[in-house]
C-alpha positions in Angstrom: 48.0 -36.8 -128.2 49.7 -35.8 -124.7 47.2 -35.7 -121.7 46.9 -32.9 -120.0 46.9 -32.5 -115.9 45.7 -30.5 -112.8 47.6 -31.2 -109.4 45.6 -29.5 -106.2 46.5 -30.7 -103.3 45.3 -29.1 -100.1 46.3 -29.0 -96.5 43.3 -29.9 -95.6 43.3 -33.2 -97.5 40.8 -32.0 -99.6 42.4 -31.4 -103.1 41.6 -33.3 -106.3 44.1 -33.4 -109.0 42.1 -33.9 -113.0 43.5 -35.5 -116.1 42.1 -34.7 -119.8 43.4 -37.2 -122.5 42.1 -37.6 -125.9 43.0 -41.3 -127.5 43.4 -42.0 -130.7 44.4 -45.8 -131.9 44.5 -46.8 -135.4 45.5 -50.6 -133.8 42.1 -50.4 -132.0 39.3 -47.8 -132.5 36.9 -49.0 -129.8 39.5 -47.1 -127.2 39.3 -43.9 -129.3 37.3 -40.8 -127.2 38.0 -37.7 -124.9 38.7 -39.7 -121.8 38.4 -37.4 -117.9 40.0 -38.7 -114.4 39.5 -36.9 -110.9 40.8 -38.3 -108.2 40.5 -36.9 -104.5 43.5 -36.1 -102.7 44.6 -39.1 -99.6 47.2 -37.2 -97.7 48.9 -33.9 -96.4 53.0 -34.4 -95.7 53.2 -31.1 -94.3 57.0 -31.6 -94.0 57.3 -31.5 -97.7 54.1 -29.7 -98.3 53.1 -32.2 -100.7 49.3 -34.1 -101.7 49.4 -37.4 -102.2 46.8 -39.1 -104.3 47.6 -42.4 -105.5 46.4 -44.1 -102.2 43.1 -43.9 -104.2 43.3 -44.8 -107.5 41.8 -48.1 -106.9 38.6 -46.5 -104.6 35.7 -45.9 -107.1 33.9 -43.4 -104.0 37.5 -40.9 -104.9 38.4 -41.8 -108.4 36.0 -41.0 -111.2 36.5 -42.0 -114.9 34.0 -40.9 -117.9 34.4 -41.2 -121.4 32.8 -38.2 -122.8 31.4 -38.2 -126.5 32.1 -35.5 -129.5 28.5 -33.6 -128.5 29.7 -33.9 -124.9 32.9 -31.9 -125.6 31.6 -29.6 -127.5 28.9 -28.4 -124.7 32.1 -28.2 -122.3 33.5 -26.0 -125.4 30.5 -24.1 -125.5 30.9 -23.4 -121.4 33.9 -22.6 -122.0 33.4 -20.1 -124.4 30.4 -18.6 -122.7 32.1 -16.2 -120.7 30.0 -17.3 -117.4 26.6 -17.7 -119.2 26.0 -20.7 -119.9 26.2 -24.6 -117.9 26.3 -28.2 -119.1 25.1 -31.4 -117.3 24.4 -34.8 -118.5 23.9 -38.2 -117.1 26.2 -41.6 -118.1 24.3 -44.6 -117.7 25.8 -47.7 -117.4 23.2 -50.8 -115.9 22.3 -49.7 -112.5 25.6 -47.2 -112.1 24.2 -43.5 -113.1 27.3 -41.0 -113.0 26.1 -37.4 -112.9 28.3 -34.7 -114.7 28.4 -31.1 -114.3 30.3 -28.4 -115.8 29.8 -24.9 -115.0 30.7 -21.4 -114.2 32.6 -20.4 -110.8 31.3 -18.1 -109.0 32.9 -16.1 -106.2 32.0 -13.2 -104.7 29.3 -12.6 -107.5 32.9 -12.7 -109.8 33.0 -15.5 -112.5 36.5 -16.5 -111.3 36.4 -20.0 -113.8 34.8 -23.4 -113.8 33.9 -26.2 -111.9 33.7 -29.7 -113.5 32.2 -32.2 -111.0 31.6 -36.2 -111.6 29.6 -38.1 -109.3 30.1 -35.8 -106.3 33.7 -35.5 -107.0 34.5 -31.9 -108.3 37.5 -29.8 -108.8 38.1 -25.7 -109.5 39.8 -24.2 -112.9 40.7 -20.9 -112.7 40.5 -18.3 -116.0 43.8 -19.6 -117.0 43.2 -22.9 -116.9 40.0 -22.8 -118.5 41.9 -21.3 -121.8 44.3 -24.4 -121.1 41.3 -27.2 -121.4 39.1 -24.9 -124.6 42.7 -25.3 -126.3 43.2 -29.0 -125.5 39.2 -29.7 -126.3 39.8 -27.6 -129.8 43.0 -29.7 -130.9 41.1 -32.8 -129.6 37.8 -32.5 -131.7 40.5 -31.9 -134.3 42.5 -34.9 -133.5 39.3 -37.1 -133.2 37.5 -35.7 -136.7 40.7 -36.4 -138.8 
C-alpha cells in the first residue's frame, strides 16, 4: 500500500514534514504494521522558498519512528472521528527508551481547526482536510492489515 506524506516547511526552520505507511509482506510478516515518521525541518533556502529535511534523517532528537499497533490505530480513528471530543495518548516502551505519543484535537481561537499528532516532543499540525486524508488512509489500512 502507497505511503502517504505531509511536507511543512517553515521560514522559520521550524516545519516538520509526516509520513504514514502501512506494510504488508507476505515474504516477511515480522515487518507487517502501520508504521509513522516526523522529521523536523533543517533549513530555509529563501531563494527558492524551499525546507529541507533530509539533513536529519539520521538525528534521533528530529526524526521519530513508531510502529503503532491495530488498537493504536483505531484510537487515532476514533480521534479522528470525534469531531474535537475526544484525545489519544500512549506510551512505547523499548528498554530504557520511553517514546510518548499524542494525538489530539487543534484548537485555535476556541475553533477545532484539526489535529496535532506529536512523538517524543516532535509534533506536527493537520488541518480538517488532512485529517479526512489520514481517517481514509487508517480505514483502507485496518482493511489492508485484517485481510
Amino acid at each position: 500500500m502507497k505511503r502517504i506524506e505531509f511536507y511543512k516547511p517553515q521560514k522559520t526552520g521550524n516545519g516538520t514534514c509526516a509520513t504514514f505507511d502501512c506494510v504488508t509482506s507476505l515474504e516477511d510478516p515480522k515487518k507487517n504494521g502501520f508504521y509513522i515518521n516526523l522529521l523536523k525541518q533543517h533549513s530555509w533556502d529563501e531563494s527558492s522558498r524551499n525546507g529541507s529535511f533530509k539533513e536529519n534523517v539520521n538525528n534521533p532528537e528530529k526524526h521519530k519512528k513508531v510502529k503503532i499497533n491495530d488498537l493504536e490505530l483505531c484510537n487515532i480513528l476514533y480521534v479522528l472521528e470525534s469531531n474535537g471530543e475526544k484525545k489519544f495518548s500512549t506510551v512505547h516502551k523499548n528498554g530504557d527508551k520511553t517514546t510518548p505519543i499524542f494525538f489530539e484535537p487543534y484548537i485555535k481561537d476556541s475553533a477545532f481547526i484539526g489535529h496535532l499528532l506529536k512523538i517524543d516532543g516532535v509534533g506536527i499540525a493537520f488541518n480538517l482536510v488532512e485529517s479526512i486524508k489520514i481517517r481514509e488512509y487508517i480505514k483502507a489500512s485496518l482493511n489492508n492489515l485484517f485481510s
